[in-house]
C-alpha positions as CSV (number, residue, x, y, z in Angstrom):
1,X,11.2,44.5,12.5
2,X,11.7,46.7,9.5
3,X,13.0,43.3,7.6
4,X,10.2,41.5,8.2
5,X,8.2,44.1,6.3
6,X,10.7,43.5,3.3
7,X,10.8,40.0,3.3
8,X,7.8,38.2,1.4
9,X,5.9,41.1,1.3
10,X,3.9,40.2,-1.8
11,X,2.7,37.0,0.7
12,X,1.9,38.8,3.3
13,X,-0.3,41.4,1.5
14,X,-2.4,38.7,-0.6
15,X,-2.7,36.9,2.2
16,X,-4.5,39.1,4.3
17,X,-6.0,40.5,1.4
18,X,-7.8,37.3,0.4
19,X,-8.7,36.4,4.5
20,X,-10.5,39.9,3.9
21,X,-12.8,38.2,0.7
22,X,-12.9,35.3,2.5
23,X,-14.5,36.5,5.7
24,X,-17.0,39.1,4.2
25,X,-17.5,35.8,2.2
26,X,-18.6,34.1,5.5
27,X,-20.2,37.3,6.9
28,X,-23.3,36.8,3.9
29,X,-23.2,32.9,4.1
30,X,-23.7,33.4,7.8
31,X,-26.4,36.3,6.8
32,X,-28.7,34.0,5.4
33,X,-28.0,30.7,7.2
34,X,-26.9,31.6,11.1
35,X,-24.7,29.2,12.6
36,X,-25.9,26.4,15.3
37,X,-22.7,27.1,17.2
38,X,-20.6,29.8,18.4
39,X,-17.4,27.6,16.5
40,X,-18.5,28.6,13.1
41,X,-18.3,32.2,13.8
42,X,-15.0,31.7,15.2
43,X,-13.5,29.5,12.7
44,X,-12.3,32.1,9.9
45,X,-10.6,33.8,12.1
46,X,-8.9,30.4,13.2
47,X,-8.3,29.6,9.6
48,X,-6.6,33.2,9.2
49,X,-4.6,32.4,12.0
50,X,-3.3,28.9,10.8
51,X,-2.4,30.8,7.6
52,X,-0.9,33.4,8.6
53,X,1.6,31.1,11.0
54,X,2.6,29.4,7.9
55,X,3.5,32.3,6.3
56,X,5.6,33.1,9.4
57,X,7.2,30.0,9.1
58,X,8.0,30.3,5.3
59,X,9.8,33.4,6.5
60,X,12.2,32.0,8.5
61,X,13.0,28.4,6.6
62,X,12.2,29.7,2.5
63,X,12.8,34.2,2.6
64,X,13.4,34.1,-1.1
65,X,10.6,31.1,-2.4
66,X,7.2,31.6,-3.9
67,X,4.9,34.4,-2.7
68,X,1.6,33.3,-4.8
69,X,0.9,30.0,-3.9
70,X,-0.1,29.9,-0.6
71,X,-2.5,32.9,-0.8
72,X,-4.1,31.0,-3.6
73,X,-4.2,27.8,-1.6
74,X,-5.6,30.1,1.0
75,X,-8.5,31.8,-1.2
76,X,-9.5,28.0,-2.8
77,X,-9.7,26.3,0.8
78,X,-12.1,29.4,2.3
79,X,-14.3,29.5,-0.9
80,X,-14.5,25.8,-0.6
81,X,-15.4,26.1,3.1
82,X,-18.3,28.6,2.2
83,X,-19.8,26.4,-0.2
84,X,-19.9,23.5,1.7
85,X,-21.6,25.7,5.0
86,X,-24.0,26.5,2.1
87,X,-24.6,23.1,1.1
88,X,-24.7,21.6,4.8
89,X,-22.9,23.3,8.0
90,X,-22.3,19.7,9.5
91,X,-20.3,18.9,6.9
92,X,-18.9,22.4,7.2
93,X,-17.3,22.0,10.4
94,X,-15.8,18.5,9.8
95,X,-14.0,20.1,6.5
96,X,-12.6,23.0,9.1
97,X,-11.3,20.4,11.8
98,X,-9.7,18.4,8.6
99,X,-8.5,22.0,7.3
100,X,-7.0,22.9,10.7
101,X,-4.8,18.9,10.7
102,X,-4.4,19.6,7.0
103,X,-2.0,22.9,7.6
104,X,-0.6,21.4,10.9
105,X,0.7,19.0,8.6
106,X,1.8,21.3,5.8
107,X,4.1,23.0,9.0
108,X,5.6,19.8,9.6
109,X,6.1,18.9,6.2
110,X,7.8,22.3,5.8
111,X,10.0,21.2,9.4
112,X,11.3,18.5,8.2
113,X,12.2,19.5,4.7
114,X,14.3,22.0,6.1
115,X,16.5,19.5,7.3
116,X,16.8,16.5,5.3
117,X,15.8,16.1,1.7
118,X,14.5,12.4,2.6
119,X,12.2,12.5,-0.2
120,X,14.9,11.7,-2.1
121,X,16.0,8.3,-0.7
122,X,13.5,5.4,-0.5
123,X,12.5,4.8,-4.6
124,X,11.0,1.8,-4.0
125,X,9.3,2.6,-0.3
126,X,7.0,4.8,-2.1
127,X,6.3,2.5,-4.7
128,X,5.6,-0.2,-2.0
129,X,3.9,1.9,0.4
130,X,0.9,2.7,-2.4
131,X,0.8,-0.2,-3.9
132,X,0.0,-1.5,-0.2
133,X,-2.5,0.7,0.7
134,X,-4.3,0.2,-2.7
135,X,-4.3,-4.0,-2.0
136,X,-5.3,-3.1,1.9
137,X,-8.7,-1.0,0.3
138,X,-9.1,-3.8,-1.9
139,X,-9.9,-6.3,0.8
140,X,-11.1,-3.8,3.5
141,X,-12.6,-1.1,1.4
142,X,-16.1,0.2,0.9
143,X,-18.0,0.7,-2.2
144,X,-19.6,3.4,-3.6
145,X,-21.3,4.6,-6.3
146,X,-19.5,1.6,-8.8
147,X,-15.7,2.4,-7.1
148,X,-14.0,0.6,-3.5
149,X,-12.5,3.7,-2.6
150,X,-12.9,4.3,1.4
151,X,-11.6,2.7,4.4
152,X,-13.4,3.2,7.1
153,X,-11.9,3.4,10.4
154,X,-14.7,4.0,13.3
155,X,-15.6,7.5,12.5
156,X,-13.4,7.8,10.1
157,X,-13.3,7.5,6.6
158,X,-10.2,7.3,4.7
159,X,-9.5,7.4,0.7
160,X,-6.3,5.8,0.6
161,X,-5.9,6.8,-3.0
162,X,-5.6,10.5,-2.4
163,X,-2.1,9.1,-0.7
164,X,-1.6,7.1,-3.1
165,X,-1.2,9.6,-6.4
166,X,1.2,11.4,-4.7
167,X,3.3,8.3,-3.8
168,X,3.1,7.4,-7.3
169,X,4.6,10.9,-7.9
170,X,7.7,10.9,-5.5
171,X,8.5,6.9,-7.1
172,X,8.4,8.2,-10.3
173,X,10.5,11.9,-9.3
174,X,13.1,9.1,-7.6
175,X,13.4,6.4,-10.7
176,X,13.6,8.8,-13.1
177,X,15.9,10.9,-11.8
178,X,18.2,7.7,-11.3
179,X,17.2,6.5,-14.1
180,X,17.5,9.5,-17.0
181,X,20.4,8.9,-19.0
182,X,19.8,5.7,-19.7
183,X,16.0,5.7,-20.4
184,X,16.9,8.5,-23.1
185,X,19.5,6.5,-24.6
186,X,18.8,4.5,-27.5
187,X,19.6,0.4,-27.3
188,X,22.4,-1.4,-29.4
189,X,19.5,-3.5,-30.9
190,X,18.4,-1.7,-34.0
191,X,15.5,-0.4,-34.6
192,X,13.8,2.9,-33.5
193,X,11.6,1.4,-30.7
194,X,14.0,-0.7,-29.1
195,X,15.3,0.6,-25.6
196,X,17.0,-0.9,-22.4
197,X,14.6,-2.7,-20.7
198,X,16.7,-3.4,-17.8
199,X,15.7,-0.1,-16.6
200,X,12.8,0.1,-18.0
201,X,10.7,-2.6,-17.0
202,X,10.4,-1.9,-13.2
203,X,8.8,1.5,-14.3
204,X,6.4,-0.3,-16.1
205,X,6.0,-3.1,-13.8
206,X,4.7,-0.7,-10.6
207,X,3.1,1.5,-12.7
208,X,1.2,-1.4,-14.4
209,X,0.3,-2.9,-11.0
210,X,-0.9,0.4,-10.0
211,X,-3.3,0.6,-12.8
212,X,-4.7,-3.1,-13.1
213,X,-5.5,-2.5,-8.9
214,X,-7.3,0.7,-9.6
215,X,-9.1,-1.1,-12.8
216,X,-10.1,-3.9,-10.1
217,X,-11.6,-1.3,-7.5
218,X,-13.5,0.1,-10.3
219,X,-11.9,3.9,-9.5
220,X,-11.4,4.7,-13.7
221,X,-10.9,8.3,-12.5
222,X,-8.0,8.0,-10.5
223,X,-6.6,5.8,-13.2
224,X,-6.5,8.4,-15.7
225,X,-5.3,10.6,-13.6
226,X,-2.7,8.2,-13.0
227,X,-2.0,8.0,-17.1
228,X,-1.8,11.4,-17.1
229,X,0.9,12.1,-14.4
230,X,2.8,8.8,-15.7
231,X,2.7,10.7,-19.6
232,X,3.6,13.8,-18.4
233,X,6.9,12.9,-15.9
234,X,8.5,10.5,-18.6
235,X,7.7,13.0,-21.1
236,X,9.0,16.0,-19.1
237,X,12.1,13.7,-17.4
238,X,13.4,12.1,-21.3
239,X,11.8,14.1,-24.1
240,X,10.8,10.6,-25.7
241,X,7.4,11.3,-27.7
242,X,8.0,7.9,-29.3
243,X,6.8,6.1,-25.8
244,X,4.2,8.7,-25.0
245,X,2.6,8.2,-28.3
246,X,2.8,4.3,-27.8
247,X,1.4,4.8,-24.2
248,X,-1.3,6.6,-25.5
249,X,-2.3,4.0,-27.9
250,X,-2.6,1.6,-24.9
251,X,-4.4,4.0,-22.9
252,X,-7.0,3.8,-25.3
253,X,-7.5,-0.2,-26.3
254,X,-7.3,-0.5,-22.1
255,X,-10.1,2.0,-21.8
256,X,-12.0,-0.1,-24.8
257,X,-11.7,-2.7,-22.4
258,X,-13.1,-0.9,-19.9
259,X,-15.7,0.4,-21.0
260,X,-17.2,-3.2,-22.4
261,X,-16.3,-4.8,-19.1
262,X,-17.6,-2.3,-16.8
263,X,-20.6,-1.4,-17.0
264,X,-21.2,1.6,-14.3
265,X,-18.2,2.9,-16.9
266,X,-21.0,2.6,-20.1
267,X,-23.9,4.1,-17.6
268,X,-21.2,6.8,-17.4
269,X,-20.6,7.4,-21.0
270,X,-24.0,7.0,-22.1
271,X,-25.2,9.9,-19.5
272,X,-22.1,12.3,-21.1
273,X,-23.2,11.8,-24.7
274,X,-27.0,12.6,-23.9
275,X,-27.9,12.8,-20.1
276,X,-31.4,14.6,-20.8
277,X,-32.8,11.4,-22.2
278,X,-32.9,9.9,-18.9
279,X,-33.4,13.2,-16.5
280,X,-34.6,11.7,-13.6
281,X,-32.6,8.4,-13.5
282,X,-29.0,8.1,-14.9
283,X,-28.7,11.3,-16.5
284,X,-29.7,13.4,-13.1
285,X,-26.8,14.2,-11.5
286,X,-25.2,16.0,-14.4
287,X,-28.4,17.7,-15.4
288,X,-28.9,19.0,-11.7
289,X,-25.5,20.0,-12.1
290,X,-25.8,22.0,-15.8
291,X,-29.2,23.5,-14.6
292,X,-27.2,24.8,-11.4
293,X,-25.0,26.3,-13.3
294,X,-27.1,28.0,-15.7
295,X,-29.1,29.2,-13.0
296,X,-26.2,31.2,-11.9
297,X,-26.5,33.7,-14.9
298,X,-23.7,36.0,-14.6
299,X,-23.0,37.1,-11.3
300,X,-24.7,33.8,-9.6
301,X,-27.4,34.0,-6.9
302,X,-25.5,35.5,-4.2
303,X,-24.2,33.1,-1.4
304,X,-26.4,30.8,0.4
305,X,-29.3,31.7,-1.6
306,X,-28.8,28.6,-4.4
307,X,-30.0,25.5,-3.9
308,X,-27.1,23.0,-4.9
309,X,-28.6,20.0,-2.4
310,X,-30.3,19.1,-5.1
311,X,-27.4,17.9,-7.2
312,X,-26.1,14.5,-5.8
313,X,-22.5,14.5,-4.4
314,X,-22.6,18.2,-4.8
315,X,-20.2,18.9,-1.8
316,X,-17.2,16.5,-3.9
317,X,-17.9,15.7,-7.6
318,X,-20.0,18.9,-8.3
319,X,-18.5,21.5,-6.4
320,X,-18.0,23.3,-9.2
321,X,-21.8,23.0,-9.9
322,X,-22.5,24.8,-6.4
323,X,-19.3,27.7,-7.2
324,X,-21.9,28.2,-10.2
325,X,-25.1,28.9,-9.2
326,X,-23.4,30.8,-6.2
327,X,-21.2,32.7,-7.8
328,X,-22.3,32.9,-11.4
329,X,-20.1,32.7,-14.6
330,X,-17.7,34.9,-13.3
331,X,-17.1,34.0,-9.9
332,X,-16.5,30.4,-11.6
333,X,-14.4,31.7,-14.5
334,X,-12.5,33.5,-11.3
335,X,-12.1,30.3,-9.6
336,X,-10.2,28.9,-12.9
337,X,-7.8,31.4,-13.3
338,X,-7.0,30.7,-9.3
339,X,-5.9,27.2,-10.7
340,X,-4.1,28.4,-13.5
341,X,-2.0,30.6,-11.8
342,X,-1.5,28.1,-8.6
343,X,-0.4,25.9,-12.1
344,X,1.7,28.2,-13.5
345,X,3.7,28.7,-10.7
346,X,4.5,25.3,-10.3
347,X,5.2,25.1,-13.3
348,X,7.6,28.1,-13.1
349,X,9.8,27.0,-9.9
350,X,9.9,23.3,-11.6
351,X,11.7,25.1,-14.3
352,X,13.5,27.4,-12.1
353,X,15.3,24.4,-10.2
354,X,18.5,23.7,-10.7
355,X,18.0,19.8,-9.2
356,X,16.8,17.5,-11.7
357,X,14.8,15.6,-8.6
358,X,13.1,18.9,-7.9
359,X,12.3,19.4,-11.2
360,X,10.8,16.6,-12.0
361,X,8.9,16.0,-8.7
362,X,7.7,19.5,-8.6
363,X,6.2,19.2,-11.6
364,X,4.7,16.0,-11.0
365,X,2.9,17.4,-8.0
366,X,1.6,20.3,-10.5
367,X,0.6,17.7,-12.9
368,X,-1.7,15.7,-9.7
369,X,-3.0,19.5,-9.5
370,X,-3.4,19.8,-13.0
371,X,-4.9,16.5,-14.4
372,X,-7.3,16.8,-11.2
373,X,-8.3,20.1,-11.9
374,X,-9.2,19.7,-15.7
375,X,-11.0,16.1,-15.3
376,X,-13.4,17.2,-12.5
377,X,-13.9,20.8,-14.2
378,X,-14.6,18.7,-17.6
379,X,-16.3,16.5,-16.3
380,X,-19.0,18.8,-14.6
381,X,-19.3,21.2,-17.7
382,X,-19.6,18.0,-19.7
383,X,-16.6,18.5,-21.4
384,X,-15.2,14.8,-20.6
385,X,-17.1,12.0,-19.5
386,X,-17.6,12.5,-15.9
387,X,-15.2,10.4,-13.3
388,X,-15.2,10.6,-9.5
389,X,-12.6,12.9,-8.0
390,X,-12.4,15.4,-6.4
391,X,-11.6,19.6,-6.7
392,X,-8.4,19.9,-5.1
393,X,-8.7,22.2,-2.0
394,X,-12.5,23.2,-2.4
395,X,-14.4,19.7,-2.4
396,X,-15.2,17.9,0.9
397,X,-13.1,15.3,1.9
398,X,-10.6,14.9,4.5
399,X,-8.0,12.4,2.6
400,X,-7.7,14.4,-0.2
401,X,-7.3,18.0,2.3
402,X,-4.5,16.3,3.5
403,X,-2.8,14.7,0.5
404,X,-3.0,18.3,-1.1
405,X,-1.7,20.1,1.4
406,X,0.8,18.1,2.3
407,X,2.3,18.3,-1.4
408,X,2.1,22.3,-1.1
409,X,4.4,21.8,1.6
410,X,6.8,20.0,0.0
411,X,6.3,22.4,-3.2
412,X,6.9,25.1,-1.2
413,X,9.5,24.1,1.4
414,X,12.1,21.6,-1.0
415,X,15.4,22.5,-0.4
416,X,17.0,24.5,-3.0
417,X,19.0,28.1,-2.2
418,X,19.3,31.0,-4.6
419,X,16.1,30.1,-6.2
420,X,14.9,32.9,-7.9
421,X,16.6,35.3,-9.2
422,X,14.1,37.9,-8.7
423,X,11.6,38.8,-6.9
């Protein structure tokens, strides 16, 4: 017993020391709006539960791995939760039964890793198994707002992209782990640019497909996240600027194109650069969403007592809207810093790993978290131009629930032993 006590002890106190925050968090949401049902005053308690059996499990598989992620994970999942009971309590309950398969998953995840490192062996499956399910949404998918994004199946529906990203991610750990050496290495033609295009043309080819599928759907979002986890895994993997500067220069005549041959993608850009002028047609949503925010003042209005309905999508593109007028400047400065630390320490063990697959996967799952983070953040401060994705953790959605805590688990559960050197 008196091991246990030593072992992840920094986990096990910030865990239970955010469930605290979190359920006087529901105690005042449940204040001012009382549940329907019994279930939703039972369900934190359920949620601490789930937690606190995966920290159980991380201290039996992983003793000696990272102690601040899955509090933070934790902390972002139960504010979410709150927000969306504020915003509607129906959709409350379905992001708590998609939270509860979410973390069964993340335990299995965490299983399996433990025994075999099978991320590691299909390059190509992953490549074909998004590419698939990116043709499959094409054909069966459902449009909305502009994008084909969902699949519905009966009560279900499904955004295969949230799968998809991450798939993108373990090709990419595989190919260019294999792959390294000779994508670094300078070609016997001269000239500066030249390179073996043996090996580098099937990197180009499936991440080219990837893109011109997510052009066709219409989902320019996801296809910049998709840039931006492609830059940053080459860049990270072979230290070439030379190709990331040439990428980027295509980025940008391709989103030229774009923009002239979509034209949801001009309503888009035309609502960023001056949404007021059109307040209660194109511009609204983000103007709902800055006047939310401003609303919030400093310490926001106290929760349940905003009024984020108002703002369209609210519970998945403008969470971060709601987290303001809720919470205020500081509880959505707070929420920020949650994300950069949940980055910086996947950043820290993708340095930390002495496995160049690990390395480079890791930190392509903190890029997804990354890139995701700062595009919908942007977006809703109108920073960027606004594209539809969502918060990881906090926004409604059951695909994207799962796709992120399924990559915590394999963050947090890849095989590696002496990992850190300190505690």
């Amino acid at each position: 017993m008196s091991k246990y006590f030593k072992i992840r002890q920094n986990e096990r106190f910030l865990l239970f020391f955010g469930m605290i925050i979190a359920g006087f968090g529901h105690y005042l949401v449940f204040n001012v709006h009382p549940p329907k049902t019994y279930i939703f005053i039972y369900y934190p308690l359920i949620i601490f539960l789930l937690f606190w059996i995966t920290h159980i499990i991380l201290y039996f598989i992983k003793p000696r791995g990272d102690e601040i992620i899955l509090p933070l994970v934790a902390f972002l999942a139960n504010t979410g939760l709150i927000i969306i009971y504020c915003i509607n309590p129906d959709l409350a309950l379905k992001q708590f039964i998609w939270m509860t398969v979410s973390i069964a998953g993340l335990w299995i995840i965490l299983l399996i890793l433990k025994k075999s490192n099978f991320l590691e062996r299909y390059t190509y499956l992953w490549a074909f198994i998004g590419i698939l399910l990116l043709i499959i949404t094409i054909f069966i998918g459902t449009e909305v707002n502009g994008a084909k994004l969902w699949i519905a199946l009966g009560p279900i529906n499904f955004q295969p992209v949230e799968i998809v990203k991450f798939m993108l991610v373990l090709f990419l750990a595989n190919y260019l782990n294999q792959y390294q050496k000779l994508l670094v290495a300078r070609s016997s033609v001269p000239g500066w640019w030249w390179i073996n295009i043996r090996y580098f043309l099937p990197l180009i080819i499936i991440w080219g497909i990837s893109l011109l599928i997510l052009i066709f759907q219409r989902d320019l979002g996801m296809a910049l996240l998709f840039f931006g986890i492609f830059i940053t895994m080459f860049y990270a993997s072979t230290g070439r600027a030379d190709y990331c500067i040439i990428g980027i220069v295509l980025f940008f005549i391709g989103s030229l194109f774009c923009y002239n041959a979509f034209p949801h993608l001009q309503i888009r850009i035309s609502s960023w650069l001056n949404p007021w002028v059109d307040i209660e047609g194109k511009g609204y949503q983000i103007t709902q969403g800055l006047m939310a925010i401003g609303s919030g003042g400093l310490w926001g209005k106290g929760l349940g007592l905003g009024e984020p309905y108002w703002i369209p999508a609210v519970e998945t593109d403008f969470i971060y809207s709601a987290i303001g007028e809720e919470l205020g400047l500081m509880g959505g400065i707070a929420i920020i810093i949650c994300y950069m630390i949940l980055i910086e320490r996947g950043t820290k063990i993708a340095l930390k790993s002495k496995d160049i697959f690990n390395k480079i996967l890791i930190l392509g799952i903190t890029a997804v978290f990354t890139m995701q983070t700062w595009v919908i953040i942007g977006g809703v401060l109108k920073l960027i131009p606004l594209t539809g994705i969502t918060l990881p953790f906090m926004s409604y959605g059951g695909s994207s629930l799962l796709s992120n805590f399924l990559a915590i688990g394999v963050l947090l559960g890849f095989r590696e032993e002496k990992f850190f050197e300190e505690k």
